[in-house]
N, C-alpha and C positions, 0 to 999 in steps of 0.2 A: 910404705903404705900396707895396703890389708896383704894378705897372700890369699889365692887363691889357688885350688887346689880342684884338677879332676878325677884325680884317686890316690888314695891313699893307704898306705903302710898300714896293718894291722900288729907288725910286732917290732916293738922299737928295734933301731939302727936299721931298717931296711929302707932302700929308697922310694921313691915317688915320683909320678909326671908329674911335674910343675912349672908356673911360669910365673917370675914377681919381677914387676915393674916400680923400681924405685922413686922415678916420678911420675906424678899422674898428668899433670897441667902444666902446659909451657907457653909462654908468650916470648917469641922470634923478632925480631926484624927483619923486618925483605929485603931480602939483598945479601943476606948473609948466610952462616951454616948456622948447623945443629946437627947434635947427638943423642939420639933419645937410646936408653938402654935398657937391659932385661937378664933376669939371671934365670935359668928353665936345668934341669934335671927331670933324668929318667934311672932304672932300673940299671944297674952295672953291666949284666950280663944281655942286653936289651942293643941290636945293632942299628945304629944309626944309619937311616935313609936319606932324609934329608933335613932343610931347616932354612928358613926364610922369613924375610917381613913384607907386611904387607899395609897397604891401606885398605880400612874399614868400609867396605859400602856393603851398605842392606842388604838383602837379598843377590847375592851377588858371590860367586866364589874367588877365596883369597889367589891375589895375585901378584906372585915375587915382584919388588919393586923396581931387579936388576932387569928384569924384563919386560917393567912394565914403559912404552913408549911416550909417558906423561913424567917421567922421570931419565932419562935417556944422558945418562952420561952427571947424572948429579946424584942420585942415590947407589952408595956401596955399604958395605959389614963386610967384615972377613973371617972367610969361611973356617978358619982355623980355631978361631979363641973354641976353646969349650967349657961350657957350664954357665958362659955369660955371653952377649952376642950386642954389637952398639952397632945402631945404626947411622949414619951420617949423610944426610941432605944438605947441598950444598944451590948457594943464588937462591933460594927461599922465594917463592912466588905467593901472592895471595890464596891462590888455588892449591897450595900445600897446605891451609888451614884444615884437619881432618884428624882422628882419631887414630892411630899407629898400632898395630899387633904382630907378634911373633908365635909362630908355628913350628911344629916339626913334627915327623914321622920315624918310629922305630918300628922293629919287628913285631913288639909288642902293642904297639899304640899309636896313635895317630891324635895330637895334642891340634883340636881343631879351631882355635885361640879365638872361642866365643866368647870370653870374658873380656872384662874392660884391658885397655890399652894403656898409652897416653894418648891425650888430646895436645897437640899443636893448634896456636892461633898464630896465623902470622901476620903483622900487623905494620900500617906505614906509619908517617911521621905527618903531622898538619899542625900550623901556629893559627891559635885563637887569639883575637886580641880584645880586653876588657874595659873601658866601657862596651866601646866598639872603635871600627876601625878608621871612620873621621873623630877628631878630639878637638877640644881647643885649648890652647896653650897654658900652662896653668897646671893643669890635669895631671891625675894619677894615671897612668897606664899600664897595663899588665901583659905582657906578651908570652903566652903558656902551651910548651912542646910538650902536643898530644900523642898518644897511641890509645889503640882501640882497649886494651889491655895491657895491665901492668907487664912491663918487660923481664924477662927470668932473672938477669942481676942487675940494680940498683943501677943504672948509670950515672955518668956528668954528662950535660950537654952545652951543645958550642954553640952563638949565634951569631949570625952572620948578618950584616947590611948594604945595602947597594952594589947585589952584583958578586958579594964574595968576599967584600970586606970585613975580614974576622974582626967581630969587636970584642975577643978574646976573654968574654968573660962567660965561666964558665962556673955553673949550677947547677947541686944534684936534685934541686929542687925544682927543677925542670922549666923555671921562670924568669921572665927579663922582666924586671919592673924600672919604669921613666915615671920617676916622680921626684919633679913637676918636668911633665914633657915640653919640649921645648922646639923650636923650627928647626934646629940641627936634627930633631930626630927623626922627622918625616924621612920616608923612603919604604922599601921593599926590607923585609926579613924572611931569613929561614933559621931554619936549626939543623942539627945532627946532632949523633950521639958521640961520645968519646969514643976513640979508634975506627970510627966509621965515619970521616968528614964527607967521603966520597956519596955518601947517603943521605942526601941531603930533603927535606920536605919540600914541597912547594911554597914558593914567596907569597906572602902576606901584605899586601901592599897599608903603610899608616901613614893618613893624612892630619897635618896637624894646623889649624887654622889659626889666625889672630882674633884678637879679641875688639873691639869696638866699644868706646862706653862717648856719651854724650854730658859734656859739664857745661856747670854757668858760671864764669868769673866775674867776682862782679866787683864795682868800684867802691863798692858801700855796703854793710850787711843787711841793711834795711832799704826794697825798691820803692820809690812811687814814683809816679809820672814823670816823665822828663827825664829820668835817671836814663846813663847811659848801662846797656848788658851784651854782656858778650858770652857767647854759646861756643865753645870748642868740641871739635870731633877729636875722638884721640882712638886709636891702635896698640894693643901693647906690644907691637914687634915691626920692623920696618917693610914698607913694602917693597915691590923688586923694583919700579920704577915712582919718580917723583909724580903723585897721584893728584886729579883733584876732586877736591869735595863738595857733594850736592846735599842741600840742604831741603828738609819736608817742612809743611807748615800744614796741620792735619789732612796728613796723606797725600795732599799734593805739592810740586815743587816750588820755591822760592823764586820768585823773579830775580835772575840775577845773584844767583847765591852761589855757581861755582867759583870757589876759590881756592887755590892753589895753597893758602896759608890754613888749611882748615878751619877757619873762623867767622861765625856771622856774628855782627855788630848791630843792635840794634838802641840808636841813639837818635833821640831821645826815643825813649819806650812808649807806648800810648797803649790803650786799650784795644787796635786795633790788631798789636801783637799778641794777642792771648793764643791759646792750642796749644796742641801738641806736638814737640817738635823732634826729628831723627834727623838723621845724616847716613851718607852712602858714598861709597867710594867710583868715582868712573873706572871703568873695564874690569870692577869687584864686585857683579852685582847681587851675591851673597855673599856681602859685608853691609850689613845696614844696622845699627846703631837700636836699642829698646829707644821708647819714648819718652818725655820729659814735657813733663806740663809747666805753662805761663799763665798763672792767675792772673787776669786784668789788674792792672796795677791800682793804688788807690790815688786820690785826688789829692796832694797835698797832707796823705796820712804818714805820719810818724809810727812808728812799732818796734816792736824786738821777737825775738826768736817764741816765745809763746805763741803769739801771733798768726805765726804760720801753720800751727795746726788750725785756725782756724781762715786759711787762706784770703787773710785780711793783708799780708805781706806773700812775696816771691821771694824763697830763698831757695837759691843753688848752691846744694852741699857736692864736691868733690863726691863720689860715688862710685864702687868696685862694681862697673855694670858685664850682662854675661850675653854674648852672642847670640844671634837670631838661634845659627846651629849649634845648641851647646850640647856638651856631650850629653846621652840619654840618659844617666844616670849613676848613683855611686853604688858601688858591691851589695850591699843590702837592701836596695832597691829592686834590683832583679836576682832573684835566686832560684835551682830549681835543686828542690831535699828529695831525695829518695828515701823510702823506710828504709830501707836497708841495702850494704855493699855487695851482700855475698846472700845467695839464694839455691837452696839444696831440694829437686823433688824425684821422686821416682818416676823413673820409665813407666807411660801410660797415662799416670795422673795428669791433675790442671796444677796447674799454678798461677798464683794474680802476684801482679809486681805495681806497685802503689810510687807517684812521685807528684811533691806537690808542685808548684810554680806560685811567686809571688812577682809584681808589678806594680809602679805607680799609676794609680790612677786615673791622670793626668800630668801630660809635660808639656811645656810650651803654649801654654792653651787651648789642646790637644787632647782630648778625650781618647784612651787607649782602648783599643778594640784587637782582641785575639783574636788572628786570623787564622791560625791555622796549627795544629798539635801532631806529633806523630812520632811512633817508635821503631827505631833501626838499631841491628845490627851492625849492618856493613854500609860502602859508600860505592857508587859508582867512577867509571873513570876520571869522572869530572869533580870527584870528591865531594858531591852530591849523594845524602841519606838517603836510602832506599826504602821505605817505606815499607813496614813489615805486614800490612793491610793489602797490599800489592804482589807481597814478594810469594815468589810460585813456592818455594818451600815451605810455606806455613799455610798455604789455602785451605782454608774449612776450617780451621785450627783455629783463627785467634780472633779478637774482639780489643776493642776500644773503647772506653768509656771515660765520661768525664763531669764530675760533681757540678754543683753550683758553684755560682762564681759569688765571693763572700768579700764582701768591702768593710775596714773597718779605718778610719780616718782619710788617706790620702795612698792609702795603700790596699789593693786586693790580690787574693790568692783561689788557686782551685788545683783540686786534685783530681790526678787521672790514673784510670788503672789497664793494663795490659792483663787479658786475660788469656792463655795458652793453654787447648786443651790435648790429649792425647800424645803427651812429651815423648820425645825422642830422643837418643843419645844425639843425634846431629844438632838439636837445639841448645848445647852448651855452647853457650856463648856471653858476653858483654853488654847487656840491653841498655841503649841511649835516649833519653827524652829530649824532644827538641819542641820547643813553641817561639811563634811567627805574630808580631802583634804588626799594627802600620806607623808606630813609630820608626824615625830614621833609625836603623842599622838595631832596630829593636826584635833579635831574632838570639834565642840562648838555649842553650844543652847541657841537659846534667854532666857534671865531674866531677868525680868518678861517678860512671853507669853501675848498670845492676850484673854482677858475676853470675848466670846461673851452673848450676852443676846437674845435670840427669844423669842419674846413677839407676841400677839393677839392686836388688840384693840376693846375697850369696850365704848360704849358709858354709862357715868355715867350721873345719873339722879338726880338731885336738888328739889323735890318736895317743891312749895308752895302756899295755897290753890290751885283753880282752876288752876293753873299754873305749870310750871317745866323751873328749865334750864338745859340744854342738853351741857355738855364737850365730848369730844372724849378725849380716856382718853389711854396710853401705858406705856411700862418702857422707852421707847426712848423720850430721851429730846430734843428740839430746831427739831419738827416734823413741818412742813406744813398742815394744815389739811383742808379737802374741806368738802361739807355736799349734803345729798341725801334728797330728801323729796316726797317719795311714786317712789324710784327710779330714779329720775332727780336732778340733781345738781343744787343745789340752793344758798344762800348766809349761812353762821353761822346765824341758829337760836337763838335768843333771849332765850325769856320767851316764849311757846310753850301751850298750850290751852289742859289739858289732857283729855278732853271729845272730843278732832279733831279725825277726823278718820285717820286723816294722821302717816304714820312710818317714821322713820326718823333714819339715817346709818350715818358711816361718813368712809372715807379712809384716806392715806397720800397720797401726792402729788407726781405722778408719780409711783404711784401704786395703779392707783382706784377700780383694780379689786379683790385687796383684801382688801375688804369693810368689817366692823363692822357687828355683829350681830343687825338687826335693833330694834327700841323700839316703838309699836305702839298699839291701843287700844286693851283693854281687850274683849277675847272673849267672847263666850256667857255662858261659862262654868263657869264665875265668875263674870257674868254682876249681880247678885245679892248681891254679897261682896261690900259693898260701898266705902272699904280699898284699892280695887285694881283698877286701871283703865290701867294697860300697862302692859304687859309681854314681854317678852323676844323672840326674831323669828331667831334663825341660818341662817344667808345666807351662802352658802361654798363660803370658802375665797380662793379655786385653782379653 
């Protein structure tokens, strides 16, 4: 990545204090290690004091990590390597989620590692299941090992069912899909990554139900009075014990209609069998059958299949019927799109993160009403989202808002925006949309969340001979960038004169007030070092 630099060389081949971090961003797992590293030089002649890492907190002085008692026996580097320095945190805890820096002092300098770091996320393991977690049989199901943030290399993962039983299939696409799910699938799921079984996520429990449909057998294809009809309940899966079946006749039950063979007979038919009729299972009593209407039969009327659209005849077609609980819906039915994966803004500013959500309508004859919207970070112990409106870290800071709700067939959508202001380096994070409607198990979260990055800018320095060229330098790409020179906006400087007495800043465009640290001549404290001619000057960038 960039180098960053707090002084530098006026005559080539001479050294520099420096410190460059080869990775910026790393996503862990808990439970495991990591090595984050740095390569730093100083001056040859320049005697080393000391040199450590630290973790970043605000206002706060850096504090070696070999001594710090929140890492006690897990964080080491070894004191020896020189010119490069790795550090290694080992059992990874969520609360090691934090930005990392490396320091040292020589005779000369004291390198006070105000620049950026890396950033560590550390992140656990939790299975989503798609539609949702009751299904009925039939069904496509999707089983998908989450983390908050993408992991540092690509894994495979293992899943596991009832209790441990590896079902040994392993995907680096991080998904168990059952389609078509079946009663053998029901049970408890976890995951883990490859070489970390011992890591295992919390069990998912999937409930997979039978299906129920109500038919008419009938002896003839054409009913009228007197004909004999027979009504079957049917299951598409066996139950645990030999069940029996109660039959409805609009809404209320059949005199005498448990029977053990699932079948009501009714012979001859008259008119005073007309309604609508379901069936229900004893000791099942979410298993009940959709409805089926009986047109009064006709009096000695003859007909055929025409007919029945105009319910001059009763015919019972065989029919693929769907569960009272049927699953809530298929993938593009429920969706939640974010603009965008990855989001870049400078320390100070706001930034808005936009995500839509789409829903039917109506399920089950159930009018969908969104209960409830919210955007997290992180999760509690209970693996419960934390709501970023609540969360002490962001108070004052942020805002919720959410469009109109826009219907267009059988299907609506609305968009919400998270708005964060006065950004922070601690606000790089993975932002998640979650919406809550009161359909069953109707509750879904963006995947992939939104990456943001808060970055500083640095102006980077080019030394050559009497000269330099001057970049304005960020993590954010396709930036506008203006330039300051002794405080006045001036054009992009070239190749820049390091013996001028001029300093020189730079901002983005439409945020000049959060200007770069400027870079301008050496004071008098090292107007004898021939090596230095610019040092480094904080302007506050709120």
């Amino acid at each position: 990545m960039a180098l960053f630099l707090k002084y530098f060389s006026g005559l080539p081949g001479n050294s520099c204090n420096r410190v460059s971090y080869p990775t910026r961003t790393m996503c862990v797992l808990q439970g495991t290690s990591v090595n984050i590293s740095c390569t730093y030089s100083h001056p040859p002649d320049a005697k080393l004091y000391y040199k450590f890492w630290f973790k970043w907190r605000a206002n706060q002085e850096p504090r070696d990590l070999q001594s710090d008692s929140e890492y006690e026996g897990r964080a080491e580097y070894p004191v020896e390597e020189t010119g490069r320095s790795t550090l290694t945190i080992t059992d990874l805890r969520h609360t090691d989620s934090s930005e990392y820096r490396f320091t040292f002092k020589t005779s000369q300098h004291e390198w006070k590692g105000s620049l950026h770091g890396t950033t560590l996320t550390v992140t656990g393991l939790r299975v989503e299941v798609t539609p949702v977690a009751m299904v009925t049989e039939g069904q496509r199901v999707t089983l998908t090992c989450i983390t908050s943030c993408p992991l540092a290399d690509k894994p495979s993962y293992i899943w596991y069912q009832n209790n441990g039983s590896v079902t040994e299939l392993e995907n680096p696409e991080n998904q168990l899909v059952l389609d078509p799910v079946g009663p053998q699938h029901a049970g408890s799921y976890s995951c883990s990554v490859r070489n970390y079984p011992h890591l295992r996520s919390p069990e998912e429990r999937l409930t997979v139900q039978c299906t129920m449909s109500l038919s008419g057998e009938l002896t003839v294809a054409m009913v009228i009075e007197g004909q004999r009809v027979t009504l079957t309940c049917i299951t598409s899966c066996p139950l645990a014990d030999k069940p029996s079946y109660i039959w409805h006749q609009n809404n209320g039950s059949v005199n005498g209609s448990e029977n053990p063979e699932n079948q009501l007979v009714l012979d001859p038919v008259g008119p005073q069998h007309a309604g609508n009729y379901s069936c229900s299972v004893r000791n099942y009593p979410h298993l009940r059958s959709p409805e089926e209407t009986l047109t009064p039969p006709s009096l000695h009327v003859s007909c055929d299949h025409a007919f029945h659209q105009l319910n001059l005849c009763v015919l019972f077609i065989l029919n693929e019927m769907c569960l009272f609980f049927t699953a809530l819906q298929g993938n593009d039915d429920w969706t939640v799109t974010c603009t965008s994966s990855n989001v870049c803004s400078l320390r100070g500013s706001t930034v808005d993160i936009s995500c839509t959500f789409k829903y039917p309508e109506k399920q089950h004859d159930l009018s969908t009403t969104v209960l409830e919207t919210l955007w997290f970070t992180k999760e509690d112990r209970n693996q419960t989202p934390v709501d970023l409106l609540s969360d002490a870290d962001y108070t004052g800071r942020v805002e919720s808002s959410c469009g109109e709700i826009s219907c267009i067939g059988s299907s609506c959508n609305r968009n919400c925006t998270l708005s964060i202001r006065d950004l922070r380096q601690s606000d790089s994070a993975v932002y998640n949309f979650r919406f809550k409607t009161n359909q069953p198990g109707g509750e879904h979260t963006a995947n992939p969340g939104v990456a943001l990055n808060v970055t500083d800018l640095h102006v980077k320095v080019s030394p050559w001979g009497n000269n330099a060229n001057l970049e304005c330098d960020s993590m954010c790409a396709n930036a506008t960038y203006i330039w300051y020179r002794n405080g006045q906006r001036v054009e992009k400087p070239s190749w820049v004169d390091i013996y001028s007495e001029a300093s020189y800043s730079c901002a983005v465009e439409g945020y000049e007030r959060l200007q770069s640290p400027s870079v301008c001549k050496s004071t008098p404290q090292y107007a004898d070092m021939s090596s230095m001619f610019f040092h480094s000057h904080h302007i506050s960038a709120v």
